[in-house]
C-alpha positions as CSV (number, residue, x, y, z in Angstrom):
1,X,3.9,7.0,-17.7
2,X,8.0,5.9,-18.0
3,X,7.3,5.5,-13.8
4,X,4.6,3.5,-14.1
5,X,6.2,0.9,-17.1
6,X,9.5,1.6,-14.5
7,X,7.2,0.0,-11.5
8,X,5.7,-2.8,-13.2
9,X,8.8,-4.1,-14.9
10,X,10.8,-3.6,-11.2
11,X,8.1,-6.1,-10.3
12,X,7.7,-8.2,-12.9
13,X,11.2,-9.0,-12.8
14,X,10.9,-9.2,-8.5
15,X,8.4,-11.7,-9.8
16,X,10.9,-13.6,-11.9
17,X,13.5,-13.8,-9.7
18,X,11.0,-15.3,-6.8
19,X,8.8,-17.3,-8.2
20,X,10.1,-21.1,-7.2
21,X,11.5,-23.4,-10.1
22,X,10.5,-26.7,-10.4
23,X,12.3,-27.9,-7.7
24,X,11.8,-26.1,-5.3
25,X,7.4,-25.8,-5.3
26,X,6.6,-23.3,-3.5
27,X,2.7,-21.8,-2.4
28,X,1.4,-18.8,-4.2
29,X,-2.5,-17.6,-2.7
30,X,-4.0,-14.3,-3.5
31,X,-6.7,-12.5,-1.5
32,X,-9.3,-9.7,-2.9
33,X,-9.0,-7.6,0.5
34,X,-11.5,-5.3,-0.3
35,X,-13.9,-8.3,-0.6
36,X,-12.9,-9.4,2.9
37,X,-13.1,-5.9,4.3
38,X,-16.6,-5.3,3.0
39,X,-18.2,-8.8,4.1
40,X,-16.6,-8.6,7.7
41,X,-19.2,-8.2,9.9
42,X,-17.1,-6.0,12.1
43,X,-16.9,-3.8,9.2
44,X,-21.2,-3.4,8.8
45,X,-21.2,-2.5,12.4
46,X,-18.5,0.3,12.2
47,X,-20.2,1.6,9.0
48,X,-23.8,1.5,10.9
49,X,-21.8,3.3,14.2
50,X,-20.4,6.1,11.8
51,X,-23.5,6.4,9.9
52,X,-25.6,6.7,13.5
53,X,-22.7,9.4,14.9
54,X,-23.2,11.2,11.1
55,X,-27.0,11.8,11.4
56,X,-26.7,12.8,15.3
57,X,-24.2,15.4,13.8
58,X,-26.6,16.0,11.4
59,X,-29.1,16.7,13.7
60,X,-27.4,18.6,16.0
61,X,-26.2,20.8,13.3
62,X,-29.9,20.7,11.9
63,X,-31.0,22.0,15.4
64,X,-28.1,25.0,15.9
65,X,-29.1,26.5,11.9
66,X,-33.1,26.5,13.2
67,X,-31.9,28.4,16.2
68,X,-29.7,31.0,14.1
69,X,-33.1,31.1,11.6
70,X,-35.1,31.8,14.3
71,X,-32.7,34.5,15.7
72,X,-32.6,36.0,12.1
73,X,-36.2,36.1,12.0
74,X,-36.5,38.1,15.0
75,X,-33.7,40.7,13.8
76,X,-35.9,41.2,10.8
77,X,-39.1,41.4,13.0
78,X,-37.6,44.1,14.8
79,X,-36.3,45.6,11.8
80,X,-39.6,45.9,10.2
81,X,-41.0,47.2,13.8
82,X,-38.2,50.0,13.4
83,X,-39.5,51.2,10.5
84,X,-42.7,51.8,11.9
85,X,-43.6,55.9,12.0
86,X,-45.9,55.3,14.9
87,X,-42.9,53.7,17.2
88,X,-41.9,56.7,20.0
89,X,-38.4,57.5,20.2
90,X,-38.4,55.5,23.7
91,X,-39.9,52.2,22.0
92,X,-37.2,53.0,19.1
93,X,-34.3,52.8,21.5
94,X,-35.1,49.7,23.1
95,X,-35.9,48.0,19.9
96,X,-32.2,49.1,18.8
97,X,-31.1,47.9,21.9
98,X,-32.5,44.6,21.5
99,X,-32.0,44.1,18.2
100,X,-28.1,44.5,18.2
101,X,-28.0,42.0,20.7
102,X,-29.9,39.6,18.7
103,X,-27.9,40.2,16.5
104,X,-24.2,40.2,18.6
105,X,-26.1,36.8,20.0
106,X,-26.4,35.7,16.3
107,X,-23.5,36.3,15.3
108,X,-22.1,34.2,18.2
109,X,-24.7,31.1,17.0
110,X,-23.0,31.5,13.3
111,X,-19.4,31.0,14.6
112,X,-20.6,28.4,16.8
113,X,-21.8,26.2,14.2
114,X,-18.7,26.9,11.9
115,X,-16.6,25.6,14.8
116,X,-19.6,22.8,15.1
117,X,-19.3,21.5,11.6
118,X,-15.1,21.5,11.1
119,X,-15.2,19.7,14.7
120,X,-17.5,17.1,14.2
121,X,-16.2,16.7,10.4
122,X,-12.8,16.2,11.8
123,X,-13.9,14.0,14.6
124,X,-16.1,11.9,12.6
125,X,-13.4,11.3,10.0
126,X,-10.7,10.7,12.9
127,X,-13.5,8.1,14.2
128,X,-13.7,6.6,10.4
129,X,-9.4,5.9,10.4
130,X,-9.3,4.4,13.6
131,X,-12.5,2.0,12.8
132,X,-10.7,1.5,9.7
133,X,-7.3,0.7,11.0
134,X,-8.5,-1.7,13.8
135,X,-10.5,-3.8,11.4
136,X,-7.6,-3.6,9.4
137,X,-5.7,-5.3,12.3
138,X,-7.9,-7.8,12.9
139,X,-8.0,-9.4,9.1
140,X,-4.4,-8.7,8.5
141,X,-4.0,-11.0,12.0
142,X,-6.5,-13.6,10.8
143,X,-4.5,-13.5,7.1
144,X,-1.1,-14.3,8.7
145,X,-2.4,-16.5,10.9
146,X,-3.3,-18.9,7.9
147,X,-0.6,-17.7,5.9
148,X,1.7,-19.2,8.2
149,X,-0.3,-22.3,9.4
150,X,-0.9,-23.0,5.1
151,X,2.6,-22.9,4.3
152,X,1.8,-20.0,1.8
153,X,5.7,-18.7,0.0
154,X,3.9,-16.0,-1.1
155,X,0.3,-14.0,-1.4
156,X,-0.8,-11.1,-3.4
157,X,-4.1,-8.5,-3.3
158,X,-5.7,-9.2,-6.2
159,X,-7.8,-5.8,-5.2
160,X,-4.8,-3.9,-5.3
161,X,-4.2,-1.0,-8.2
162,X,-0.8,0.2,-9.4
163,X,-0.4,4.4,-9.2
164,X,-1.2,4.0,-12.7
165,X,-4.7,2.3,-11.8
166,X,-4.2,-0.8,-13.1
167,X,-4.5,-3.9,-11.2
168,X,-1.4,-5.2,-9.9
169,X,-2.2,-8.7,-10.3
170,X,-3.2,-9.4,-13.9
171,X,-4.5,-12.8,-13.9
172,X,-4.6,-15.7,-11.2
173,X,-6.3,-19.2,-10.9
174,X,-9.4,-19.1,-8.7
175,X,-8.3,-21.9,-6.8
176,X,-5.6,-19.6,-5.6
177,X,-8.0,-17.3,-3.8
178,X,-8.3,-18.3,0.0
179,X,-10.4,-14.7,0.7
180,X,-13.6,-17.1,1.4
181,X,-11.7,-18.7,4.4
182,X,-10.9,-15.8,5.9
183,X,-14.1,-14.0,5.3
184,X,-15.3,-17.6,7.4
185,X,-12.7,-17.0,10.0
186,X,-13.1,-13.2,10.6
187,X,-17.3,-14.1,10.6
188,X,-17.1,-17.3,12.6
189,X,-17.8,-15.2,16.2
190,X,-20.5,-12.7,14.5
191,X,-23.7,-12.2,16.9
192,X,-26.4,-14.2,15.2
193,X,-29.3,-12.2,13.8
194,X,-32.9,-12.7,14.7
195,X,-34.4,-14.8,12.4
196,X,-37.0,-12.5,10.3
197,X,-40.8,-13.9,10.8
């Protein structure tokens, strides 16, 4: 809590000390940066990519467990065939035969699709960071970029929480928020959509 109150009075008073007097204006904007992330179209495309790499995990995963069932089923098959009085001693020993490979071959299957599942997890979240960080890039490029060519002194997240989840920007003018002309700038080269009938 005393960290926290720490923090926010460390920038209150960084604050203070920048913002311009009145003679010397300067430009203050603010941004909601999750807002521009979410309405990039850039960012609706990586989302549908992950989600389309997910359920092809999903399915492959889906596919591997059937196979392990199916192996399962067969150890029991034999199982119950085992237990059969009629079974000769011959038939006996082949079915034991079979059935521990089944069930070495089963075993196999189940590490497998341990190994599957933490690969593809890790693979699909190492796929979501680097989505993430280039799209990132892209608006943080597009932000400067007008930052610069506006003039701006200085430009805050208004998204953005404190570690004590509080927003970091208490209150701002809406005619400080520039996030619809980037939103405009990031969207300007989106693939138009087919028109619905």
């Amino acid at each position: 809590m005393l960290k926290s109150i720490l923090s926010a009075t460390i920038l209150a008073t960084a604050l203070i000390a920048f913002v311009p007097s009145a003679n010397a204006q300067g430009k203050i904007g603010t941004l909601d940066m999750n807002a521009i992330f979410t309405q990039y179209y850039k960012t609706k495309d990586a989302e549908t990519k992950l989600n389309e790499a997910r359920a092809a995990a999903k399915k492959e995963l889906d596919d591997r467990l059937e196979n392990l069932k199916k192996s399962m089923d067969e150890i029991n098959k034999i199982n119950a065939d085992l237990d059969k009085p009629e079974l000769s001693k011959d038939a006996k020993t082949k079915a034991t035969a079979s059935r521990d490979a089944k069930v070495n071959d089963a075993r196999n299957l189940d590490r497998e699709i341990t190994e599957f599942r933490s690969t593809r997890e890790r693979q699909l979240q190492e796929q979501f960071v680097r989505m993430r960080k280039d799209i990132i890039d892209e608006i943080m490029k597009v932000v400067n970029d007008k930052v610069k060519a506006a003039g701006y002194d200085i430009v805050f997240d208004k998204s953005g929480m404190s570690m004590g989840q509080i927003p970091v920007l208490i209150y701002s003018r809406d005619d400080l928020d520039f996030s619809k002309d980037i939103v405009t700038s990031l969207n300007k080269n989106a693939p138009k959509t087919p028109a619905s009938n």
